[in-house]
C-alpha positions in Angstrom: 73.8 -64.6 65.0 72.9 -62.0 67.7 73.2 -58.4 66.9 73.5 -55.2 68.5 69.9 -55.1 67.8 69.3 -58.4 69.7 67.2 -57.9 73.0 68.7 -60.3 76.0 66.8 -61.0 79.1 68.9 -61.3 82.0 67.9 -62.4 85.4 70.0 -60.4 88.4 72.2 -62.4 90.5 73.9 -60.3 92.2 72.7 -57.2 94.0 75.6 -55.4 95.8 75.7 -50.8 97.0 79.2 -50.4 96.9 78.7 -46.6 98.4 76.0 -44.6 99.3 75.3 -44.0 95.6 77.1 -46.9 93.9 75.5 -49.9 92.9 76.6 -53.2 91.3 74.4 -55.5 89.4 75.7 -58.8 87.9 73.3 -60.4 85.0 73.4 -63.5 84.0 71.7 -64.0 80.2 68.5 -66.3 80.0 67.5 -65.5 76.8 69.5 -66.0 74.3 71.5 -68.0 76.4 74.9 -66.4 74.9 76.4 -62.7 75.0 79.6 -61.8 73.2 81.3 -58.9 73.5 85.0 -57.5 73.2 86.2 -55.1 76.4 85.3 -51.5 76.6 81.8 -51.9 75.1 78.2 -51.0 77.0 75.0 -52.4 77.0 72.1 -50.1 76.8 69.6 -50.4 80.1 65.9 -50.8 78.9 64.2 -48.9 81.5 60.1 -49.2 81.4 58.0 -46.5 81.8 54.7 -46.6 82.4 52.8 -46.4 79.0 55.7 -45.2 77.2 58.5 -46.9 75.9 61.6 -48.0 77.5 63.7 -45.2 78.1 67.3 -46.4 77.3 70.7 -45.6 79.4 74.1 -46.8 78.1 76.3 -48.4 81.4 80.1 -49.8 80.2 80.7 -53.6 81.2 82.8 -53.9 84.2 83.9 -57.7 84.1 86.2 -59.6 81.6 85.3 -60.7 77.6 85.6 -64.1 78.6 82.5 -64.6 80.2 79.7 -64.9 77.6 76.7 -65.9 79.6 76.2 -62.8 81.4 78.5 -59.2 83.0 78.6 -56.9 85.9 77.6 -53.0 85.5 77.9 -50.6 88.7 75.5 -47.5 88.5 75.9 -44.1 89.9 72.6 -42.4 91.5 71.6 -39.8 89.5 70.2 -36.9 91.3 67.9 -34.1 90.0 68.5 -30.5 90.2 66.8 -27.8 90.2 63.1 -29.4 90.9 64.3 -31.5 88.3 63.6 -35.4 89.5 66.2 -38.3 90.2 67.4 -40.0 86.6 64.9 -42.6 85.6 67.7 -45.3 85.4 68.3 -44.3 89.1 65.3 -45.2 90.6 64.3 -48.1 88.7 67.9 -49.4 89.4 67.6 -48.4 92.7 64.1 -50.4 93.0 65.0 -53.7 92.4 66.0 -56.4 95.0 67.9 -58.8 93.0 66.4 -61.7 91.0 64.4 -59.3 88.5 64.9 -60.4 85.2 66.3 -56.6 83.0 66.2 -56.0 79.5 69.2 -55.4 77.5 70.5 -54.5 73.7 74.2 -54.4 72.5 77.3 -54.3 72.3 77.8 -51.6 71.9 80.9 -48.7 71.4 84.9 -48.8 69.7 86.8 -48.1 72.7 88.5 -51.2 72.4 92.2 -51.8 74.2 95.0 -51.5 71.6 96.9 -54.3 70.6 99.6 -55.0 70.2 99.8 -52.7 73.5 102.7 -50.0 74.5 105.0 -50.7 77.3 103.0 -48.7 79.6 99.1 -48.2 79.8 97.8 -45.3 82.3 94.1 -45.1 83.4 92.1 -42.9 84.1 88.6 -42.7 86.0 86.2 -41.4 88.4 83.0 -42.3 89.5 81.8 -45.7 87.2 84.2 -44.9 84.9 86.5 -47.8 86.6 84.1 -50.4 85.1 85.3 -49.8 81.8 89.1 -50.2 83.1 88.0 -53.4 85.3 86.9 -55.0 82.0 90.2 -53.9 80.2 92.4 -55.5 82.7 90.3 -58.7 84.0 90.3 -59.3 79.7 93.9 -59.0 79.0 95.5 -59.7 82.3 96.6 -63.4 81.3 97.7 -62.1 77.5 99.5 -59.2 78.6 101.1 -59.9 82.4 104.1 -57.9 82.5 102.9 -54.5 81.0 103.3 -51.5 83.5 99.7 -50.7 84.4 98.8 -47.7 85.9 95.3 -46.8 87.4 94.5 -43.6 88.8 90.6 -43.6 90.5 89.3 -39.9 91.5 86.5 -40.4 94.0 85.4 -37.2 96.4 85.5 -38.3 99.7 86.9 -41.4 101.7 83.4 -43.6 101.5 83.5 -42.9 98.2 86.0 -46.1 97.8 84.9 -49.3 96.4 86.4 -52.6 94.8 90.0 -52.0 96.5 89.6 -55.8 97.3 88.9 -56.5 93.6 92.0 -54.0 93.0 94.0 -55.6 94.9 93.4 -59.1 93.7 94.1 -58.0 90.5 97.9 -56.6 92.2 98.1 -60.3 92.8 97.8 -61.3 89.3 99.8 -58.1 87.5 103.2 -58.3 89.0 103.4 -54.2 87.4 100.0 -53.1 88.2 99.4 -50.2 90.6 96.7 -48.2 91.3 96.1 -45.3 93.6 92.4 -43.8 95.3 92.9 -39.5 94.8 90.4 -37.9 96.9 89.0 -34.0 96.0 87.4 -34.0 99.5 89.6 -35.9 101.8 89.7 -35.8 105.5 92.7 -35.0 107.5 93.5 -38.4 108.1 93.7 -39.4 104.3 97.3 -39.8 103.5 96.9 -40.6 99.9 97.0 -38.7 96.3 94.7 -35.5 97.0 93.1 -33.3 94.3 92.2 -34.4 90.8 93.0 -37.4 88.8 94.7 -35.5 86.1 96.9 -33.7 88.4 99.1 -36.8 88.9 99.4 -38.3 85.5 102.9 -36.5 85.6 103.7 -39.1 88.2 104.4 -41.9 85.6 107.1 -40.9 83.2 105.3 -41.5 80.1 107.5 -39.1 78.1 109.9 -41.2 78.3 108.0 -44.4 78.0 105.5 -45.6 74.9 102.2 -45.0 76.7 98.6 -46.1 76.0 96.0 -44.0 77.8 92.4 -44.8 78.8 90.4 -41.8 80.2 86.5 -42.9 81.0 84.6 -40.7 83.5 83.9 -36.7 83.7 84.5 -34.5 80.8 86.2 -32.4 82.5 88.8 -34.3 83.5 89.1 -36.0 80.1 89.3 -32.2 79.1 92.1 -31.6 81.4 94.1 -34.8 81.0 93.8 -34.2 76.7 95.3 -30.6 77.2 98.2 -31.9 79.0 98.7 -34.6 77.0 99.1 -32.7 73.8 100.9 -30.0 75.4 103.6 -32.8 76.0 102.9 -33.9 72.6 101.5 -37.2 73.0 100.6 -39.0 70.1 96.5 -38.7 69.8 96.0 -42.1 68.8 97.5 -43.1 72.4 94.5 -41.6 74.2 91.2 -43.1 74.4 88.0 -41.5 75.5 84.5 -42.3 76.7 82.9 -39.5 78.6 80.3 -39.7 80.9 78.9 -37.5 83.7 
């Protein structure tokens, strides 16, 4: 049996740029020819370096458990700072042109969805952090069809969306699934939620209503959302973390 341990070889088969600086890779496996894992687990990237080893980068899977011969990941360009140079994953990621064959190790991670689940579940994300959210709901949507499911995605500006059509497909499926863009840079002309994810999570009575939470994405807004939560005193083991920046 494969491990985390286990090195997979899978060959790119889809190579989409979702933004400016968002990128979506979907892998199928050729080697082993099966890969397991349970939603809200990552793979690690191995990303050669000449005459070094691999350097490793950890990306959350962004498509349902059900598939075991391959998953989708969507990157984020990293850029340097201060005469520092772009992120390594970042411009080998940003290098390839689809049909390269990319080494990965895993699963990986414990951030699993709880079961059985609370009435409501409330997401939230920004930047990537949606893929681990995608994976949550494209895995349970046919077990768990009628839970209230909230998604709150913090981008900066207008291009900054992606994946509203796969949002809204998933609508189709969830008959209580909403989910709402919230811009920190907005133009004029945006007439949706404006500010910071964690601003709006008072939107969804979840006082009043057991509540599962799912925070994935800046830790500052996981920060934020944690201190309001247990200043309402939400239960702890109904918030879930993974922090990235």
């Amino acid at each position: 049996m494969a491990s985390a341990r286990t090195q997979y070889k899978m060959r790119i088969t889809k190579l989409r740029d979702l933004t400016h600086d968002v990128r979506e890779l979907v892998v199928e496996t050729t080697e082993p020819a099966e890969f397991k894992f349970k939603a809200g687990q990552f793979v690690m990237l191995h990303v050669p370096q000449d005459g070094a080893k691999p350097a490793l980068r950890a990306y959350s899977i962004a498509s349902t458990e059900k598939q075991t011969n391959g998953f989708r990941l969507l990157f984020k360009y990293v850029k340097g700072v201060d005469g520092y140079p772009d992120g390594v994953a970042s411009r080998y990621v940003w290098s390839l042109k689809g049909d390269e064959t990319l080494t990965f190790t895993g699963p990986f991670g414990r951030v699993f969805f709880q079961e059985p689940p609370t009435e409501q579940i409330i997401f939230l994300n920004t930047g990537t952090g949606l893929s681990q959210h995608l994976c949550y709901l494209e895995s349970k949507a046919d077990q768990y069809p009628d839970l209230k499911y909230r998604l709150l995605f913090g981008v900066r500006h207008e291009t900054d969306i992606y994946f509203e059509d796969e949002l809204k497909s998933l609508q189709a499926r969830l008959p209580n699934f909403t989910y709402e863009y919230v811009l920190s840079r907005p133009t004029t002309e945006w007439k949706g939620k404006i500010g910071y994810v964690q601003k709006h999570i008072k939107d969804y009575n979840y006082t009043q209503i057991p509540t599962t939470f799912y925070l994935c994405g800046n830790g500052g807004m996981i920060k934020d959302t944690k201190a309001t939560l247990e200043a309402d005193q939400i239960d702890k083991t109904r918030i879930h973390v993974e922090a990235f920046d």
